[in-house]
Every structure is written in C-alpha cells, then in structure tokens.
N, C-alpha and C positions, 0 to 999 in steps of 0.2 A: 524300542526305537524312539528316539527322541524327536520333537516336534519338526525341528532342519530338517532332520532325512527324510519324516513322512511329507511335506512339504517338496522338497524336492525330487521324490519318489510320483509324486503326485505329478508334478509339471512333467516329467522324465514321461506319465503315462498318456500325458495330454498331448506331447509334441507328436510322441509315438503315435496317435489313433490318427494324426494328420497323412500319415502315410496313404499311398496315391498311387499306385499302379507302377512301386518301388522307387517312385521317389519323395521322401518328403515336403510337406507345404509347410511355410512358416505359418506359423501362429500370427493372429494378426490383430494389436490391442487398440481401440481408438483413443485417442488422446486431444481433449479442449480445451483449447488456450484461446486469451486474446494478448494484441500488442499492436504495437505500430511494427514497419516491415522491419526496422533489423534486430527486435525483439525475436518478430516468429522467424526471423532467418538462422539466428541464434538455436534455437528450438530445433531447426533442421540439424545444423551442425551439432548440436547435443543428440539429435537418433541416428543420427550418420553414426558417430561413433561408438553409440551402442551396439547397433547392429552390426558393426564391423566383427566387435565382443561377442554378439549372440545370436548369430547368423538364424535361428530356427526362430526367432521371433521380430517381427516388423512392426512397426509403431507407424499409426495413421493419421495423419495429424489434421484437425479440424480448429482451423483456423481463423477468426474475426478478428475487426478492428476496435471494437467498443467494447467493455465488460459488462454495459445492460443491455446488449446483444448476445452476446453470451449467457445472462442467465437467463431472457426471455427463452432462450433455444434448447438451454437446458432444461428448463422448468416443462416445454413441451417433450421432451424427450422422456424423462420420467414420467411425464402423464400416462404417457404412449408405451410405458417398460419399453422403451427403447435408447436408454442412457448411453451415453459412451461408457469405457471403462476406467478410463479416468480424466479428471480435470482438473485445473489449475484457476483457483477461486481467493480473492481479498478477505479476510477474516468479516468482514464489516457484510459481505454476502453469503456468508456460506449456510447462516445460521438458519434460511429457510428449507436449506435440504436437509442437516439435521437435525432439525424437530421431526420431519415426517419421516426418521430412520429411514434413510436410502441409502446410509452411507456406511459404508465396509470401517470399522473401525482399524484403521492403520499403527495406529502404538502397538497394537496386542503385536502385530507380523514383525514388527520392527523388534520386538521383545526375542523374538527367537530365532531371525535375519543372519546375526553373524554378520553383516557386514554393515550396521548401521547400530549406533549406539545413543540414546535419546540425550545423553546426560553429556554428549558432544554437542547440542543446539543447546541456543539462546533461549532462556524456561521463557521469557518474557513472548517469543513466538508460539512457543509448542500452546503456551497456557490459551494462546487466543484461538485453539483449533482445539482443544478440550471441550466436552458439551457431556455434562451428566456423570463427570467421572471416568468417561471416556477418550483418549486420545485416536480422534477421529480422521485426520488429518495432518499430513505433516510438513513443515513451513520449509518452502523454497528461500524465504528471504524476510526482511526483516527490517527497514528501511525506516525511518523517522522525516517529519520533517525538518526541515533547515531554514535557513534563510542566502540566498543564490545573492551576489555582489558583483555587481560591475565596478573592474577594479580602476581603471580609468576613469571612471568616475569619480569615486573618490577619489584617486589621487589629485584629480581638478580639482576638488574641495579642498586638500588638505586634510584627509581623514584615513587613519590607518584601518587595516583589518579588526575588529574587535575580536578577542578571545573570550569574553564574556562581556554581556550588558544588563541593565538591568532600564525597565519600562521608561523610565526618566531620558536615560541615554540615545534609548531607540528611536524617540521620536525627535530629538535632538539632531540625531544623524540624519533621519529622515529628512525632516525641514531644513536642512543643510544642502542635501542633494538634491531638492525641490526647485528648479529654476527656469527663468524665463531667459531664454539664452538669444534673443533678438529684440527685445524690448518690446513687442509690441503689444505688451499687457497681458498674454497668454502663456500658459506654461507649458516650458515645451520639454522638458523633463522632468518626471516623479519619484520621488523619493521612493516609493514602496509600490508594489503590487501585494495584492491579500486578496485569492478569494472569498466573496462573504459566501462563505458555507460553513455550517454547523461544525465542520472535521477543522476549519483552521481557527474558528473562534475558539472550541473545545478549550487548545492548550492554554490561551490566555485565562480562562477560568479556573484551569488547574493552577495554572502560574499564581493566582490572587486566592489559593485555598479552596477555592471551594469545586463544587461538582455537576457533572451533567444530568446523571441520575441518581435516583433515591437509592436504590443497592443495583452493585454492578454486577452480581449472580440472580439475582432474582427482582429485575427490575418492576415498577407499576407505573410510574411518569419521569417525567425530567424535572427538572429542580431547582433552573436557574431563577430562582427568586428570591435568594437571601443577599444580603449587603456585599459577599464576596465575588458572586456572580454580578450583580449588578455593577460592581463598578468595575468588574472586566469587562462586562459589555457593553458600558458605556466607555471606557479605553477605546475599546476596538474600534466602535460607532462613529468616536469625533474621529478617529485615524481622518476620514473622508471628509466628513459633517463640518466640524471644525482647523480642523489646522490644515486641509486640501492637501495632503503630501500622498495623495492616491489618487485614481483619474477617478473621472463623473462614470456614471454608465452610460451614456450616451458616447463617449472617449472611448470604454472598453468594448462597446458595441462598434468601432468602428473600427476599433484594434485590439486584438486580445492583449493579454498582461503578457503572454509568453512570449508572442512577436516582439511589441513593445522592449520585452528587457532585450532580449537576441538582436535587435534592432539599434541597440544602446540609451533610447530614449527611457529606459526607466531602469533606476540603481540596485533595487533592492526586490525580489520576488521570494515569499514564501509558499516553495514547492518540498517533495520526498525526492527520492534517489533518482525518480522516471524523467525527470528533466534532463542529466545527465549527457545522454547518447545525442542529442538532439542538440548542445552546446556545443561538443567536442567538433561538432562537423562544419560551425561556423567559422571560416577563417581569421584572423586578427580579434576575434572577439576575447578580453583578458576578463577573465571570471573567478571568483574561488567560492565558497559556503563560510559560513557564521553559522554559530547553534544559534535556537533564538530566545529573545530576552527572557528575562526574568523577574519576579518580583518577589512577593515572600516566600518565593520556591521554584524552583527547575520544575519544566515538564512539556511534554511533546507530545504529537500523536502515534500512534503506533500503522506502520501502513505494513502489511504484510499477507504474503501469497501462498499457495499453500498446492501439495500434490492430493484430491482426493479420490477416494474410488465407491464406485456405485458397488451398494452390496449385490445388485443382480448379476454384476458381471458373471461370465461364465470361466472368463481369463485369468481369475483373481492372482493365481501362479507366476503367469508370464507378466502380467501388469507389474506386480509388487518386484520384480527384477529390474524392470524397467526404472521406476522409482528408486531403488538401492541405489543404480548406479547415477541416475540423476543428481542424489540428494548428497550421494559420493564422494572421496577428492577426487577421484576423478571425471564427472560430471561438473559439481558444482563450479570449476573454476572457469568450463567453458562459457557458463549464462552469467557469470560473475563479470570476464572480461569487457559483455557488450556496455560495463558500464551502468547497466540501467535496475541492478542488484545490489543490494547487502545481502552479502549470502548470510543463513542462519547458522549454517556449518562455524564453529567460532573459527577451526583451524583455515580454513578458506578465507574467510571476513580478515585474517591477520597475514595473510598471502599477499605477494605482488599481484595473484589475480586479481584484487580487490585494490589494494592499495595503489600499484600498476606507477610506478616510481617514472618521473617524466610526463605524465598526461595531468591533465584538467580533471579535477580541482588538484591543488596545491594541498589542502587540505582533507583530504578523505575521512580521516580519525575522527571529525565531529559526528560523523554519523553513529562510528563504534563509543565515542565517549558518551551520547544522549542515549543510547540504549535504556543504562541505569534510570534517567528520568523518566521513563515512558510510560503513558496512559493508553486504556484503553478503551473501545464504548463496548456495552454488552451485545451478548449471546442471545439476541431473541429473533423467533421467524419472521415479523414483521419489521425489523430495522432497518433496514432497506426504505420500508414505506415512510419508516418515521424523517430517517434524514429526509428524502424527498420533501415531505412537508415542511420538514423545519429550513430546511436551505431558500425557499419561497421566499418565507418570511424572514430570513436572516438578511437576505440581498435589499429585500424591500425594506428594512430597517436603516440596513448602510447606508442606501443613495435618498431613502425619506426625510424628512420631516417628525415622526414621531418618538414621543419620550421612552427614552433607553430601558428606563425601568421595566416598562410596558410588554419590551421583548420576551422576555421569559413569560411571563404570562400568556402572551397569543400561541409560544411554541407550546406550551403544558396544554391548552386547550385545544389546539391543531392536532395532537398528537394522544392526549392520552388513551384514546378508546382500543389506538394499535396498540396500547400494552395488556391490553385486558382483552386480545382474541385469543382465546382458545388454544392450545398447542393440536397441532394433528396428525402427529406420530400413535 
C-alpha cells in the first residue's frame, strides 16, 4: 500500500473513532493566523468552503491583530505542548520554532498529497521555509516590496509612472513631489515615505552589491561595513537627513506614513502587497505601484507567509487536508481575491484572482516581475531579536545626526552575540 492510501486510511480511522452514540463528530483542527479584519474575514470564507468540501472536519480559527502577538502566544503554547495545529507565520519568524524542531515537516506530506505539487510554487518562497534540508513549511504567498504612487500627484508634477528607475532618478522624482503647497515655508507634501527598519534599507544594500550578512545559510554577524553597504546607507540616510523628501519623526509621530499617503499628502510609500486591501477602500484615492529603484543591480525584499504545523498535533491527517485545499486552486484564489496576497501558487499569481482586471493597482505584474530579484535575510532562531535591535538604531540614524558609516557598525555590535546563541532543537 502506497504512502496516499496509508495516509488516508489513517484519517478514514481517525474520523471513524469520532463516532458518538451513532453520530459522528467532526474532527476539529485549530488554526493561527493574524491580520487586520478583512484579512481574517478572508480566512473565514477560505474554511467556510472547505468545510462545505469536508463536512467531517472543522477548522478553528484563532485569530489576532498583530504578528508579535501571535508569536508571543505561540511561543507560550508550545512551552505548555499545547500548540495549535497549525499556523500561518512570515519567513523572517518562523525560524525560532524550527530550531527547537516543533515543526511537522510539511514538503515530505506534500511529496505524496497527490493534490499539491512543490515544483508548482515559487522555489524563491518554498526555499525561505526550508531549515536543514527540510521543507518544513509551505508558503501561502510571496509578496515583495514595491513602491505605492499617488497618481494625482504626479500628474500635478508632470511625472509619468516609471517602469524602471535607477537611484539617481528616484530621488529626483522624490524632490519633485516634495512641496510646499501654501507658502508658508512648511512642507506640506513628501515625496517619499520609507520605513527606517532594517527590512526596507536591506534592498538598497543589495541594490549597491553588497550584503546584510556574512553567509546567508549559516550566518555569525551582519556586514554592513564595506564601501557598498556604506554608501547604500548613507543613500538611504540623506533620503531625510539631507534632501528632506521624507517627514521628521516628530511628523510621522503625529501621522503615520500610511495615513499620510491614503490622505494624499505623501506621493510615494515603500510598502509589500498588505497595503493593498486598505487602498482599494478609499474612495477617489488614484494609486498604482512602481518596482523600486536600482542601482548596480535589481533587488527586493522577500515578504512571505507560510502554512505551518506543530509536529505534536494529533490531527496531522485532517490539518494537512486542510492546507491542500488552502494552498490549492481552489482555495488559494479565495485569500488572493482580498488583495492583500501574491499567491505562491505560480498558476493563481497568473489568474484574474491575483491580477483581478479593473481594480487598483493598474499595475499588479511588478509584483510577479521582482520576484526574480529577490532577497532574503537568514534562517536563524534569534532573528527576530536581531531585527528588533537593529531597527532601534536604524530609525535613530535616519532622523539623527550621526555619521552614516557608523551605522553598520553599532548594528554588528547590537546584534552579534544573537548570532552566536546556541540552537535549541
């Protein structure tokens, strides 16, 4: 008997032992996500119509608004062996549950699924839920950043949509869309929004050749201290510093950068796909995406989500059903539709689900063309802690006073000791 049938011989005996005084109970899998509400409404409507499909099993859904809520909540659950069975976790988080092996390796079941085929996704996702050789998880989506345009904007200026730019250009458009539109010496539109965090400087290092860490499978520190790193971060740094085409923080403390552009007072924000749902709802707001610039090379960050499961589940049967039809065509086009996805499914990602002919952006395709570009940061348990750190001092660099060069060096000294903890799987 081949691995499917014992496999599904197996669930066939699990649903069976539910039985109950001749009636059956569903199987019941829990499942943890976060999102904002029409992310997890999304999520409903993807078990709604699972369950339609597979009446003997129900999916529970445990729901939050934050993702460092979510893995505080996880992280106590496995302390406690009392995990859900599965969850939906950022590449950039996942790596503290697979060091400490809690995680049901999902490639092996996908390997003899029959209805999920690995060589159908984006290797560029699967590879960032690999850990050891293992495909441990498998990616919902697959999403890069962009650069978001307010097209009224520019067209005030006189500036068409760019299909490619390169560093020169960018801040050219920038301080072009930079204006003071009542004279009275203050600016009352920015060119740019950029959060200073470590994940949106990243690509402009990659852009200028060089790297964030010393090896990206088996990292020990960060790196930005060579000539190509420095003078991406000194780029980045004057964005604010010098040429003011981005608010103070004291401006961004009293308006976020996302209000701000959906407000129309700011032209250009580099966000991932999750901005998306949150556009579409503002009325008369004209917007499309731009990839973003370049310099001696293309390159992006990689933002991508992933279904994984606790190896102590008991459900592993009825969960990994669950996930086929999720990861699906026909799941995936439902959580595709809300906008707030690139599905990693390629055949979905090339769909009207995804493309959705008539809505906002005008442009969806840069998302599927920067694929090819994309970067990513490593697979270590402590990375989590590392960005925290380094986004501190990224922010405090932007809106500071201090020399550019300097940057990398407080992040390598902030940060190295989390590379040198221990694994403890």
């Amino acid at each position: 008997m081949d691995r499917a049938l014992i496999a599904a011989f197996a669930l066939a005996l699990a649903l069976a032992a539910c039985v109950n005084g001749g009636a059956a109970q569903a199987t019941e899998v829990t499942l943890s996500v976060s999102g904002d509400p029409a992310e997890i409404q999304a999520f409903r409507t993807l078990i709604a119509a699972f369950e339609d499909r597979e009446p003997s099993i129900r999916i529970r859904l445990d729901a939050v608004a934050h993702p460092g809520d979510q893995v505080t909540k996880l992280a106590i659950a496995f302390s406690g062996a009392r995990p859900p069975d599965l969850f939906i976790m950022n590449f950039r988080r996942f790596g503290q549950f697979a060091v400490k092996g809690v995680l049901e390796p999902l490639g092996a079941r996908a390997d003899t699924s029959g209805r999920l085929d690995l060589d159908d996704f984006y290797p560029q996702a699967l590879d960032a839920f690999s850990f050891r050789g293992e495909q441990l998880c498998l990616p919902q989506n697959i999403s890069t950043q962009v650069v978001y345009l307010n097209e009224q904007l520019f067209a005030d200026a006189g500036i068409t949509r760019p299909e490619s730019w390169d560093w020169e250009m960018f801040l050219d458009v920038a301080r072009r869309l930079t204006r003071d539109t009542d004279g009275d010496g203050n600016t009352d539109v920015y060119g740019l929004g950029l959060p200073p965090e470590l994940i949106t400087l990243a690509p402009f290092v990659w852009q200028n050749g060089g790297e964030v860490v010393d090896d990206l499978e088996m990292p020990t520190r960060t790196v930005l201290l060579d000539e190509a790193a420095i003078e991406a971060m000194r780029f980045f740094i004057e964005l604010r510093r010098v040429h003011k085409v981005a608010p103070s923080l004291p401006e961004v403390a009293a308006e976020d950068l996302e209000t701000r552009f959906a407000s129309g007072r700011l032209a250009m924000l580099i966000e991932s796909r999750r901005f998306t749902p949150t556009l579409r709802e503002i009325p008369g707001l004209e917007w499309d995406v731009a990839p973003l610039p370049q310099n001696v090379q293309q390159a992006t960050m990689l933002h991508s989500d992933a279904y994984c499961m606790a190896k102590s589940s008991t459900l592993k049967e009825a969960a990994f059903r669950f996930v086929e039809f999720a990861l699906g065509p026909e799941g995936a086009p439902i959580i595709a539709r809300t906008g707030r996805t690139v599905p990693s499914l390629r055949s979905v990602a090339e769909s009207h689900a995804f493309l959705t002919p008539g809505q906002k952006p005008e442009h969806p395709r840069v998302w599927l063309d920067q694929i090819q570009f994309i970067h990513r940061t490593p697979i270590v348990g402590t990375w989590n802690e590392i960005e925290d750190r380094a986004d501190v001092i990224v922010e405090e660099w932007f809106y500071g006073q201090e020399r550019p060069e300097a940057l990398g060096v407080e992040i390598d000294i902030a940060t190295r000791e989390l590379f040198a903890e221990p694994d403890i799987s």
